[in-house]
C-alpha positions as CSV (number, residue, x, y, z in Angstrom):
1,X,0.0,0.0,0.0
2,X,1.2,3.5,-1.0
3,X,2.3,5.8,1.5
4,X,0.4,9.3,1.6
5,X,2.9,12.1,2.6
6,X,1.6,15.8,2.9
7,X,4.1,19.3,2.7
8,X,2.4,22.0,3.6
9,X,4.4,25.7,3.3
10,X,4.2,28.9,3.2
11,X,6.7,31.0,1.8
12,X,7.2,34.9,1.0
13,X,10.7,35.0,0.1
14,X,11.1,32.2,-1.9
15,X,13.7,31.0,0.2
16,X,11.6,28.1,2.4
17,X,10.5,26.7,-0.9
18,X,13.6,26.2,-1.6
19,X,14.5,24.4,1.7
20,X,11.6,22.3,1.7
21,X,12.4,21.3,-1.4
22,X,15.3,19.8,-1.2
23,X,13.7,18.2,2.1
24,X,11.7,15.9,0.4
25,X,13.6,15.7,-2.5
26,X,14.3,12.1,-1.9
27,X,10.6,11.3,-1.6
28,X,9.8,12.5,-5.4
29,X,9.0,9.4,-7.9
30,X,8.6,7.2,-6.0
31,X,6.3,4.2,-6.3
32,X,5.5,3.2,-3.2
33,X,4.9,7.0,-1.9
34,X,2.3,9.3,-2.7
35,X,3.9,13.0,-2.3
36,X,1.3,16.0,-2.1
37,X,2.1,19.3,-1.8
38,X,0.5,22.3,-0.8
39,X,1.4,25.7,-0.7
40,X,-1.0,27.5,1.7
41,X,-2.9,30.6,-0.2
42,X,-3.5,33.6,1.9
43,X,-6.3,35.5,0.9
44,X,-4.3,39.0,2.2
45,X,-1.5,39.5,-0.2
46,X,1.5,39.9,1.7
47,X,3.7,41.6,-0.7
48,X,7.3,41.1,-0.5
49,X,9.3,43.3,-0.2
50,X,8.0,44.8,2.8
51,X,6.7,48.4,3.7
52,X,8.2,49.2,6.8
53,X,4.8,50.1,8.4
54,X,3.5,46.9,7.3
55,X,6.0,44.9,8.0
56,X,5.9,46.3,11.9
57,X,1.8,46.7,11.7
58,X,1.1,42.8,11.5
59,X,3.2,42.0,14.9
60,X,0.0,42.3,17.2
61,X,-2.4,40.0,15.4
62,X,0.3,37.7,14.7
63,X,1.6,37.2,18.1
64,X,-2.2,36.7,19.0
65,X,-2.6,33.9,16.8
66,X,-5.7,36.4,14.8
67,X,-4.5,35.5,11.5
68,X,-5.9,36.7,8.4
69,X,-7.7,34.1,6.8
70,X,-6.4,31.9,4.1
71,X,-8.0,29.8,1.0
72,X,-10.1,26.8,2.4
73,X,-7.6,24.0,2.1
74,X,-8.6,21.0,0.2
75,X,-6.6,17.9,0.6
76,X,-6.8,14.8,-1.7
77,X,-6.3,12.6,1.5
78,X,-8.6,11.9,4.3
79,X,-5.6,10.3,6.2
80,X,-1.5,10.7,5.7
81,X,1.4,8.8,7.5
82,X,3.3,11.8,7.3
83,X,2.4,15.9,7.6
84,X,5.4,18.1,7.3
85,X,4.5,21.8,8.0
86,X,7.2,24.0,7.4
87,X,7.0,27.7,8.5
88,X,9.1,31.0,8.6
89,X,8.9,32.8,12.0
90,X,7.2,36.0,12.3
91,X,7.8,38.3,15.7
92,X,8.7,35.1,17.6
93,X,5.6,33.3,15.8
94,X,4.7,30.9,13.6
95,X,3.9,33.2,9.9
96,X,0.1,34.3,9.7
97,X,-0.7,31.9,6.9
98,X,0.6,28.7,8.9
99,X,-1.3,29.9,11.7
100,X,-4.2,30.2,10.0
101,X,-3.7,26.8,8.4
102,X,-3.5,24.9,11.9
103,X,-6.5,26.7,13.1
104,X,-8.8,25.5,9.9
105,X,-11.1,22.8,10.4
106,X,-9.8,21.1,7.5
107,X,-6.1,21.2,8.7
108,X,-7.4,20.0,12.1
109,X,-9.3,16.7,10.6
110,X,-6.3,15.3,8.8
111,X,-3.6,15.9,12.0
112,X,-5.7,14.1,14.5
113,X,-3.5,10.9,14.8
114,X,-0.8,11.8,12.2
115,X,2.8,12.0,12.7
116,X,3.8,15.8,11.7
117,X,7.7,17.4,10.9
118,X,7.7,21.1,11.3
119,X,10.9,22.4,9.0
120,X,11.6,26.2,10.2
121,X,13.3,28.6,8.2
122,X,13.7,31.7,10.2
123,X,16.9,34.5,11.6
124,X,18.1,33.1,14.7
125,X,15.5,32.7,16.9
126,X,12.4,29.8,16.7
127,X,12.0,28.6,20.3
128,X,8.8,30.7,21.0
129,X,6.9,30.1,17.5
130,X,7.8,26.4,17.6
131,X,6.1,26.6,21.3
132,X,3.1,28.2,19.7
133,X,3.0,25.2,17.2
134,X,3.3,22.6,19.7
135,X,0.7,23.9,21.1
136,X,-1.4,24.2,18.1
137,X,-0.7,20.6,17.3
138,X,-1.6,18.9,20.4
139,X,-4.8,21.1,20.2
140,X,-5.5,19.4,16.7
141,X,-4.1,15.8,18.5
142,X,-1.3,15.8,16.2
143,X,1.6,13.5,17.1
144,X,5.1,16.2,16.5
145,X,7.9,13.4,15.9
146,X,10.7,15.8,14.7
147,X,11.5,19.3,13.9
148,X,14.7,21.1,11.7
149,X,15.6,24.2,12.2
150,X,17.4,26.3,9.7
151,X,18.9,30.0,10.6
152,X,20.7,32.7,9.1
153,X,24.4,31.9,8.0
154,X,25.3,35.2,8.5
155,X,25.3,35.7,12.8
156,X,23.6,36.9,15.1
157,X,24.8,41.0,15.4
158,X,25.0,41.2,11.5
159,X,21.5,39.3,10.7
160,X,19.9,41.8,13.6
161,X,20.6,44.2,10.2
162,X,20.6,42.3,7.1
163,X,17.5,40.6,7.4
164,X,15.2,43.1,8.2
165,X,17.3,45.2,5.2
166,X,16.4,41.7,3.4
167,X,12.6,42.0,4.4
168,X,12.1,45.7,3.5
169,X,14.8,45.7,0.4
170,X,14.0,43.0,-1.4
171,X,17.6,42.7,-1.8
172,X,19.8,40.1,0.6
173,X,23.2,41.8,0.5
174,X,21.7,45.4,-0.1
175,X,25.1,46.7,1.3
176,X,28.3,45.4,0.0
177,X,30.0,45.9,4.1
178,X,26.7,43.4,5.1
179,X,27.1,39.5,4.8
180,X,25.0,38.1,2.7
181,X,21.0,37.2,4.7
182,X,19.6,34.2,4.4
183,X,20.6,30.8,4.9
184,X,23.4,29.2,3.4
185,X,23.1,26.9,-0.3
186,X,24.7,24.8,1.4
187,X,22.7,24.3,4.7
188,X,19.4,24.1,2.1
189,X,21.0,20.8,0.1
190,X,22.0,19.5,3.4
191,X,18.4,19.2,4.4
192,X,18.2,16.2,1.5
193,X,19.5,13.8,4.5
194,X,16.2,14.3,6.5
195,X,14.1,13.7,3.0
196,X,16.5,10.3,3.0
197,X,15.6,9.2,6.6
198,X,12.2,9.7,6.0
199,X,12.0,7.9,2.9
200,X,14.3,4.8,4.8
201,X,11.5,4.7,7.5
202,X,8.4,4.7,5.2
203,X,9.5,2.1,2.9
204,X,10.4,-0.1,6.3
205,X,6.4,0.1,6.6
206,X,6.9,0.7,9.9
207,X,4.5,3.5,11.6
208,X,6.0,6.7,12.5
209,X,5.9,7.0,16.1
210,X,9.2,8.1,17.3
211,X,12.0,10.8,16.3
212,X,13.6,9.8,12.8
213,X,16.2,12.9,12.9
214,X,18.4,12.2,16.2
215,X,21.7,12.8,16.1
216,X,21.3,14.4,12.9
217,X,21.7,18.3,13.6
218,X,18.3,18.6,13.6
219,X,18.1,21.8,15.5
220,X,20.7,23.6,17.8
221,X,19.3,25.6,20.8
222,X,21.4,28.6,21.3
223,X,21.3,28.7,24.9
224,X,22.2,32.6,25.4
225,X,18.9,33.3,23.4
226,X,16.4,31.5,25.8
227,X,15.9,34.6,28.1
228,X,16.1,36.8,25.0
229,X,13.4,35.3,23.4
230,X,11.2,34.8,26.5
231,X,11.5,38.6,27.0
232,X,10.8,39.6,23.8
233,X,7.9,36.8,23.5
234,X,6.3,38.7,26.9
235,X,7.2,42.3,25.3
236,X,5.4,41.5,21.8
237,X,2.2,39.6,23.4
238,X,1.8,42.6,25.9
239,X,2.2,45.3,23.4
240,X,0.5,43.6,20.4
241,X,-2.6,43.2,23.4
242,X,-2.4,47.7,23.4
243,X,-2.2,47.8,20.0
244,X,-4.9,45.9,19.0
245,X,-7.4,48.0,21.6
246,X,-5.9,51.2,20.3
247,X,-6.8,49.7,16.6
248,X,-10.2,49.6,17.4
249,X,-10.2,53.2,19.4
250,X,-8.8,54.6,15.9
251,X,-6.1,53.4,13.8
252,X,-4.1,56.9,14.4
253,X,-3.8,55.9,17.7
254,X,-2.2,52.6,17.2
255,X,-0.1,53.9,14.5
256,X,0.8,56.5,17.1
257,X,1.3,53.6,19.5
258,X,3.6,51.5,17.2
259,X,6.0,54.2,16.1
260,X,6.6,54.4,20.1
261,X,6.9,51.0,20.0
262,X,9.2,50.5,17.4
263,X,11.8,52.8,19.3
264,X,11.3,50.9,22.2
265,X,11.6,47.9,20.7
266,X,15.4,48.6,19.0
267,X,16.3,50.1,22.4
268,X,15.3,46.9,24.0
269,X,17.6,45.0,21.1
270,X,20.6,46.7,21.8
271,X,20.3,46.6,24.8
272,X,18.2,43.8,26.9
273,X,19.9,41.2,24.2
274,X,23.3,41.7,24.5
275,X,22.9,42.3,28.7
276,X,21.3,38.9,28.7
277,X,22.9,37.1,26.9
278,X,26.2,38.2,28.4
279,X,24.7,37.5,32.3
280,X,23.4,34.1,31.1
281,X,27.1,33.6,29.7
282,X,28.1,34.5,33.6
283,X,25.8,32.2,35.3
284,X,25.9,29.3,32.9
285,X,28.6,27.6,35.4
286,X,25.8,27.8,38.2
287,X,22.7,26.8,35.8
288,X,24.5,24.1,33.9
289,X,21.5,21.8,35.1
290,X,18.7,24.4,34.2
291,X,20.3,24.9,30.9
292,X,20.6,21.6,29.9
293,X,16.7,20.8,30.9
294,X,15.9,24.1,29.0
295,X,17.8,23.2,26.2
296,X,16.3,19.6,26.6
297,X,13.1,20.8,26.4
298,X,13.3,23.6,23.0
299,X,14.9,20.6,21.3
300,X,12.9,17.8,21.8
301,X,11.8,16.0,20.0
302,X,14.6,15.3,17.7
303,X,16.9,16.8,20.1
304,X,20.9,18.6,19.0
């Protein structure tokens, strides 16, 4: 019997295409596995490049998981052995359309019982939105039995420029002093391995019920980032809650509100990041223990 695989993306820059594409390149024509793919349609066109009000204006519905709404999704299966989701994170979030996807009826019916890979393509930090999809999935009773992660090659204090010069620009190196954004050619054709493991265990017509992708680099959990992210997590949840109120006061207020915001917010980056990351740096003799449980826990399943 044929095995029924499902990819389901979304991509704006053309870049997670890409990566999930040579995912499941090992799993193209091939008899014995049916391979559907589905790019989710959005019924708000999010235009790339990005204004820069628009590209700061989304943050409060996205955080709130208040999507826009997408295309009905129509599937050709009632039932898959394998859902791969891959995503791009938005403001610590999963993207609007992948939200909205795991919040459709239609998405929830075909994850109830299924084994799911989430792929993430995002700048450096994915701990918070791949929280938000756990969470998602165990809503839908989805079974999450391995997650990739793959960031920026170009570090952490230069992508803090390039990719939002990426986002707004169009252009990945729009400044020749700027490394290149994005993530590596080569990090994109390494991802073939986990296309290769998958297609090993399906053809072993054995059920998918445990992590395929340990010990394979699946993700790594930069442990400096942990508080970073929790704080800003906390700081775009509590603002995006303002926002959206102000919105529906008048939307001069809330633009009013986000400009203030937005200063804030690159305050907070150059400073709270850094000041963090360095005191976590300190500490980490003291909280080896914590660490490790924290880093345990953003990894799992497939684990470093």
């Amino acid at each position: 019997m044929k095995k029924n695989v499902l990819l389901v993306y979304y991509s704006q820059t053309g870049q997670l295409t890409k990566l999930a594409e040579s995912f499941i390149s090992p799993l193209h024509d091939l008899p014995e596995i049916n391979l559907e793919i589905q790019a989710v349609e959005p019924t708000t066109n999010y235009v790339f490049p990005w204004s820069f009000n628009r590209f700061f204006n989304i943050f409060p519905e996205t955080v709130h998981l208040r999507p826009d709404p997408i295309i009905t999704p129509v599937f050709a299966q009632d039932k898959y052995d394998l859902i791969i989701i891959a995503y791009t994170v938005w403001f610590l979030s999963p993207s609007q359309p992948i939200t909205a996807l795991l919040q459709h009826n239609n998405t929830k019916k075909i994850l109830a019982g299924t084994p799911v890979v989430t792929l993430i393509a995002c700048r450096n930090m994915w701990l918070m939105a791949q929280e938000t999809v756990k969470q998602l999935l165990t809503q839908s009773q989805a079974k999450l039995v391995d997650n990739v992660v793959r960031i920026d090659s170009c570090g952490g204090p230069a992508s803090f420029i390039a990719t939002p010069l990426w986002m707004l620009t169009g252009q990945k190196q729009p400044l020749r002093w700027l490394p290149k954004a994005g993530i590596d050619d080569k990090e994109i054709n390494d991802c073939a391995k986990y296309g290769q493991k998958i297609k090993t265990t399906l053809l072993s017509n054995k059920p998918i019920e445990q992590p395929m992708f340990k010990h394979m680099s699946a993700v790594k959990v930069n442990e400096r980032l942990i508080l970073s992210e929790k704080i800003g997590y906390r700081s775009f949840y509590l603002w995006g809650k303002l926002l959206i109120k102000a919105g529906n006061i008048s939307t001069y207020l809330r633009q009013f509100i986000l400009y203030f915001y937005i200063a804030f917010l690159v305050c907070m980056i150059c400073t709270v990041v850094p000041i963090t990351a360095l005191i976590k740096t300190l500490l980490s003799p003291w909280l080896k223990k914590r660490i490790l449980k924290q880093k345990n826990r953003f990894s799992w399943p497939s684990g470093e």
